[in-house]
C-alpha positions as CSV (number, residue, x, y, z in Angstrom):
1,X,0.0,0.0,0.0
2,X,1.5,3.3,-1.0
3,X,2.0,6.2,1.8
4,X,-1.3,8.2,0.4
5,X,-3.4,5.3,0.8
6,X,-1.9,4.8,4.5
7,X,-2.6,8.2,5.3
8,X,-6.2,7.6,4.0
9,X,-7.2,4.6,6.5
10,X,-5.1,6.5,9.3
11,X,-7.6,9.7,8.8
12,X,-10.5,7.5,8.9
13,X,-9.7,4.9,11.6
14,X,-9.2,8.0,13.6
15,X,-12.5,9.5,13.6
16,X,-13.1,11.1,10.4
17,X,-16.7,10.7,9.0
18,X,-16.8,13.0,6.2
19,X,-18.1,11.9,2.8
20,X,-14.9,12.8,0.9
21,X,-12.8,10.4,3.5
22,X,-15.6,8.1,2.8
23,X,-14.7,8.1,-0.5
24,X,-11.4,7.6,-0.1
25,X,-11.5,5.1,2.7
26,X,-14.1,2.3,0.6
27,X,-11.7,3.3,-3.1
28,X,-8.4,2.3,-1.3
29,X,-10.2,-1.0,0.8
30,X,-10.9,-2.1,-3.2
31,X,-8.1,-1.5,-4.1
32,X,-6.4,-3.3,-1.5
33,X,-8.6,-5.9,-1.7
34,X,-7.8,-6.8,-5.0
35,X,-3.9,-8.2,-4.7
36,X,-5.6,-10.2,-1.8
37,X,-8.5,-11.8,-3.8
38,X,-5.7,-12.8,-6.3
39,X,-3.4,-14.4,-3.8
40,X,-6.4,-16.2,-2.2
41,X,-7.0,-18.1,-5.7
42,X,-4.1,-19.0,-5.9
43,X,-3.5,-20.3,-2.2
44,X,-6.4,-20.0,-0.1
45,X,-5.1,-20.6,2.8
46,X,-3.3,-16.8,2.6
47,X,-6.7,-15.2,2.5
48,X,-6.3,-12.4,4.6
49,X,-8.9,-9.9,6.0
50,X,-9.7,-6.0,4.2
51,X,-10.4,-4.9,7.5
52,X,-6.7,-5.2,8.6
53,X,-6.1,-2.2,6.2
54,X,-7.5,0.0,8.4
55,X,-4.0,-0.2,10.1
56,X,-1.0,0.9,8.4
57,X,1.2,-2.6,8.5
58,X,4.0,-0.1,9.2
59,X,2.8,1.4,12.2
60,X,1.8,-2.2,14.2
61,X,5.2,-3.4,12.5
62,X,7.0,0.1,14.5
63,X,5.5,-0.8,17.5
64,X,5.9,-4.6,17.7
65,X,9.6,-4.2,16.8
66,X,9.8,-1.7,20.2
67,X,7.9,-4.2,22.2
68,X,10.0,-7.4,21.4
69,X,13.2,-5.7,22.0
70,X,11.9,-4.0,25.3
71,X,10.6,-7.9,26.3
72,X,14.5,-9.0,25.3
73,X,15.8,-6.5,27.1
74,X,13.7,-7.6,30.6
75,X,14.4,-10.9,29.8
76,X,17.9,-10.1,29.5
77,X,17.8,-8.8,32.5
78,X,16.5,-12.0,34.3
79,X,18.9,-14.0,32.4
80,X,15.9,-15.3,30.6
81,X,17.3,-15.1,27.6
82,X,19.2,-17.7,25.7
83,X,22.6,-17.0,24.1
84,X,23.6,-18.1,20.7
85,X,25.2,-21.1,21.5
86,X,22.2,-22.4,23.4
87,X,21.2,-25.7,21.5
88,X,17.6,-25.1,21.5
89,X,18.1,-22.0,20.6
90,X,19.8,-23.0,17.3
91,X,17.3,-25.3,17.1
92,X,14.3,-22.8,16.5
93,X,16.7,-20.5,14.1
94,X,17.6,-23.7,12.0
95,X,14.1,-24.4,11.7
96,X,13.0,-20.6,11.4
97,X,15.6,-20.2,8.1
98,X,14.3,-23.2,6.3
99,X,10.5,-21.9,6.5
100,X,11.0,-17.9,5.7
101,X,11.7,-18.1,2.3
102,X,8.2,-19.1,1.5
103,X,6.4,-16.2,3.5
104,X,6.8,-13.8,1.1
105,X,4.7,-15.9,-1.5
106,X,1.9,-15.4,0.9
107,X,2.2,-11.7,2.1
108,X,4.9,-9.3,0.2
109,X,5.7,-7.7,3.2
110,X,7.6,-10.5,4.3
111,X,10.3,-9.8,2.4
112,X,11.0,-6.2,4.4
113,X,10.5,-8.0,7.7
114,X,13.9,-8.4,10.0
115,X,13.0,-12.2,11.2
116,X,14.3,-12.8,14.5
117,X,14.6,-15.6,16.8
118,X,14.8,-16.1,20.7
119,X,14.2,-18.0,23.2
120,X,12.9,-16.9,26.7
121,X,13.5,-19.1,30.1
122,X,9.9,-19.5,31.4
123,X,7.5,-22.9,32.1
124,X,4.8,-21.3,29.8
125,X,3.4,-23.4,27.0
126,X,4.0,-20.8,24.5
127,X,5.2,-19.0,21.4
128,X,4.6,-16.4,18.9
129,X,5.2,-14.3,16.4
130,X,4.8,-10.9,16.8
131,X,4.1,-8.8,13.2
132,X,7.5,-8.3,11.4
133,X,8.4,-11.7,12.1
134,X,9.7,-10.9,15.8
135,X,9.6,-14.7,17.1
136,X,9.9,-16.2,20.3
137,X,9.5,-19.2,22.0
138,X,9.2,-20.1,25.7
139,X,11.4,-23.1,27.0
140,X,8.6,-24.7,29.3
141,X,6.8,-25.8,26.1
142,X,10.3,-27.9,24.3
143,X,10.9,-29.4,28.0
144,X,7.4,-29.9,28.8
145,X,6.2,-31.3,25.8
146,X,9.3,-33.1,24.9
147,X,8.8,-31.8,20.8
148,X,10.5,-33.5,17.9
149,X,11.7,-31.1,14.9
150,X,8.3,-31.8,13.3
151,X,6.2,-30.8,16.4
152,X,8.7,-27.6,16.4
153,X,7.6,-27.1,13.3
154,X,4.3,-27.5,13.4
155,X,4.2,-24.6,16.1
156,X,6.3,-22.2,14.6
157,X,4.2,-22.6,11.3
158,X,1.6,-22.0,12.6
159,X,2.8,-18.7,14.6
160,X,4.4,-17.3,11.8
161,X,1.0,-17.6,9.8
162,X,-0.6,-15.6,12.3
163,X,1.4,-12.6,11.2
164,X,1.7,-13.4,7.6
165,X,-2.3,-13.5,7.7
166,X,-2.2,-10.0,9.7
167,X,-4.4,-11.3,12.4
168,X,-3.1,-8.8,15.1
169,X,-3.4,-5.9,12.8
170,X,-7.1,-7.3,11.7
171,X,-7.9,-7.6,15.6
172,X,-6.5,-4.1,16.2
173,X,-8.5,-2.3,13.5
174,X,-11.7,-4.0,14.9
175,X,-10.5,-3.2,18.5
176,X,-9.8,-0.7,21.1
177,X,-6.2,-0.8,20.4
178,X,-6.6,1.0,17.0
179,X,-6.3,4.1,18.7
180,X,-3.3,3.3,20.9
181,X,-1.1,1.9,17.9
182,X,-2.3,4.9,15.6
183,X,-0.9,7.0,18.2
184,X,2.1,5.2,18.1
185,X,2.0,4.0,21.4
186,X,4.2,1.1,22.6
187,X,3.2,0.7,26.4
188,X,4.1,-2.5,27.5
189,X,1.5,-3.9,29.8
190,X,2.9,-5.6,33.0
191,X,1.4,-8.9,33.6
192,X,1.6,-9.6,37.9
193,X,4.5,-10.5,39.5
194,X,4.9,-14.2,39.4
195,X,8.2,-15.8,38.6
196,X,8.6,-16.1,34.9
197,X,9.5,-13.8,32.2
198,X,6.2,-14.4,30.7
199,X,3.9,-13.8,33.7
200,X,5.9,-10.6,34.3
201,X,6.2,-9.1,31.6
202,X,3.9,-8.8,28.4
203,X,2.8,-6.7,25.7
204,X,-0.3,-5.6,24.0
205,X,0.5,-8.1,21.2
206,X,1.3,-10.9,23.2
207,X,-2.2,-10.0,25.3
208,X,-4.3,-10.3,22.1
209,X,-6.4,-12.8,21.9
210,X,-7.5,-14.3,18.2
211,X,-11.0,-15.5,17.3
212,X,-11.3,-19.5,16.4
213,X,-11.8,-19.1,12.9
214,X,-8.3,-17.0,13.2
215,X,-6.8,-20.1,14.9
216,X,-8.3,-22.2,12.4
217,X,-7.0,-20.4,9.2
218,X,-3.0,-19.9,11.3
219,X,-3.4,-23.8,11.7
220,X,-3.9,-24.2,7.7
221,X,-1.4,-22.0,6.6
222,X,1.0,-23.7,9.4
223,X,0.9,-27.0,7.5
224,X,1.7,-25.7,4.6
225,X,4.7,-23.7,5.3
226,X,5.5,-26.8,7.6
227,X,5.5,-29.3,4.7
228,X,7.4,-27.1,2.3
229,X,10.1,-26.7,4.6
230,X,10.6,-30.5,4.8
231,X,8.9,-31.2,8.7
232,X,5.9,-33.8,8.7
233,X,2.7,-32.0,8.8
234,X,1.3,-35.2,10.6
235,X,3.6,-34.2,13.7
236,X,0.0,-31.7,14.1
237,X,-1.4,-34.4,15.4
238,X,0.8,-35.7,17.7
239,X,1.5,-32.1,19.2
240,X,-1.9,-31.8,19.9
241,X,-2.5,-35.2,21.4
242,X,0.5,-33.8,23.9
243,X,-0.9,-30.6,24.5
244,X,-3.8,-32.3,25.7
245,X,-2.3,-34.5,27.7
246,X,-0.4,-31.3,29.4
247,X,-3.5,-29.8,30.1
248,X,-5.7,-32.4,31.0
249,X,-7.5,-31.7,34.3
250,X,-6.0,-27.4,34.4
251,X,-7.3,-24.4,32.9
252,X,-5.7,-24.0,29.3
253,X,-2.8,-21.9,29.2
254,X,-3.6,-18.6,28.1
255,X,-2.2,-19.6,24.3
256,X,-4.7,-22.0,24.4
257,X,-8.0,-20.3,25.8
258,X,-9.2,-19.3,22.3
259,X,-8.3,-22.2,19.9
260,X,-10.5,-25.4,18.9
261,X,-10.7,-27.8,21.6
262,X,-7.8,-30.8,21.0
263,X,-9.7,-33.1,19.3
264,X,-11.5,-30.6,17.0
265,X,-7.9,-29.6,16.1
266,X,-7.1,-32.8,15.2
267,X,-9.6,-34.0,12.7
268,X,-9.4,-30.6,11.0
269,X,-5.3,-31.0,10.8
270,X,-6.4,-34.9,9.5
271,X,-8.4,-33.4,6.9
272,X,-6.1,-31.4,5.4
273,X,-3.1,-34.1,5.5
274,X,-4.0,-35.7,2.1
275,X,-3.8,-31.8,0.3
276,X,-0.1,-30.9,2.5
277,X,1.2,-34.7,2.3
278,X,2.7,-34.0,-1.6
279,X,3.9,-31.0,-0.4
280,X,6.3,-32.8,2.3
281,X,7.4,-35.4,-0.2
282,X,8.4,-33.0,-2.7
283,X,10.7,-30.8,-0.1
284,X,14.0,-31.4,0.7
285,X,14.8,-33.2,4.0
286,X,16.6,-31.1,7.1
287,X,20.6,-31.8,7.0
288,X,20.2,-30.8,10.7
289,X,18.1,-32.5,13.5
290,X,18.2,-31.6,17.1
291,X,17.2,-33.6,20.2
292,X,14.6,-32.4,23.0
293,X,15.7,-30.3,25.7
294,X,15.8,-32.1,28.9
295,X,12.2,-32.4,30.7
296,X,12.0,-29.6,33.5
């Protein structure tokens, strides 16, 4: 989107009713809907939503970056934060490197995003991917879960799809936080003052909270990217059978309270296997393969 058509949705997702803004505001959600509609032909499961584009990408982008280096930088301060020869770590960039190349076939923006990878010290089940590709993962859910490459995978797939489908900014534009992240505001929001790096210390992207169909649609694209980067897309099913099994009898983590229950998960991730399956034996195979962390 050009920086006249930015400036458009920025007038009008902050207030502005007149009919000339109108105007201008329905012209450039056509015209942004158009590349999309194309793309979504072509792949479906890259279908991404015209109401993100009330947004400016580069203003959530601006503003994620901030947050993910001020969460580094607490977590750095906890000694939460893996160094670079931390095998796990390598791990997740290895894995990371093989699946990126294929983002950009499913949003363009991709290719200006500065991917990074960390790991944080903390028992949460959790990852994500902030917009701009800022990646993290939590150690509790390797050494919990005890997750093969594939289940890795399978995870980070899926997390990256969330921000190559634009779900945060989508969320935002329908949201309250609209106004915060138009204001360029990068607050982070302090989370209580348990233990962990992750119950301290959050942000308004980690906070968010997608819809199902949301989770549904990061899940599709995750086996996709998953199976193209040479990972078995049936490793879904095993991740899920474990993340049950983790959960059983607790309230869901957080990361968790807004997805399909397990066993939907699983026959929708079953369904889909015969349409991904080609797509993993056509890929080449990792040359590197790592080993669980040990359990906490």
């Amino acid at each position: 989107m050009n920086e006249s058509a930015e400036f458009e949705l920025a007038h009008a997702a902050r207030g502005c009713g007149c009919a000339r803004h109108g105007r201008r505001l329905f012209s450039t959600l056509l015209a942004a809907a158009a590349p999309m509609a194309a793309l979504a032909a072509a792949m479906p499961e890259c279908r991404r939503s015209v109401a993100s584009n009330l947004v400016p990408a580069a203003t959530v982008e601006n503003s994620a970056q901030q947050q993910y280096v001020a969460l580094l930088r607490e977590a750095s301060g906890q000694h939460a934060l893996a160094s670079a020869d931390n095998a796990q770590l390598q791990r997740l960039r290895y894995i990371a490197e093989r699946m990126i190349p294929f983002t950009a076939e499913c949003n363009e923006r991709a290719r200006q995003w500065r991917w990074e990878v960390n790991l944080l010290g903390s028992r949460q089940l959790n990852a994500f991917c902030m917009p701009g590709g800022k990646i993290a993962f939590f150690s509790g859910i390797l050494s919990q879960l005890q997750l093969s490459d594939d289940e890795v995978a399978i995870i980070m797939g899926h997390e990256i799809s969330h921000a190559l489908l634009e779900h945060a900014r989508e969320r935002m534009a329908k949201g309250a936080g609209t106004q915060l992240l138009l204001r360029g505001g990068a607050a982070l929001l302090g989370l209580g003052q348990a233990g962990d790096i992750a119950a301290q210390y959050g942000s308004q992207f980690l906070a968010l909270k997608f819809s199902r169909d949301d989770e549904s649609q990061a899940d599709a694209l995750g086996l996709v990217l998953t199976a193209r980067s040479g990972y078995d897309p049936r490793a879904g099913v095993s991740l899920w059978r474990k993340m049950e099994a983790a959960t059983r009898g607790k309230a869901p983590p957080q990361w968790l309270s807004t997805h399909p229950a397990g066993p939907t998960r699983i026959k929708d991730i079953e369904a889909r296997l015969p349409a991904v399956l080609p797509l993993f034996e056509a890929a080449p195979r990792p040359a590197r393969h790592f080993a669980p962390p040990p359990r906490a």
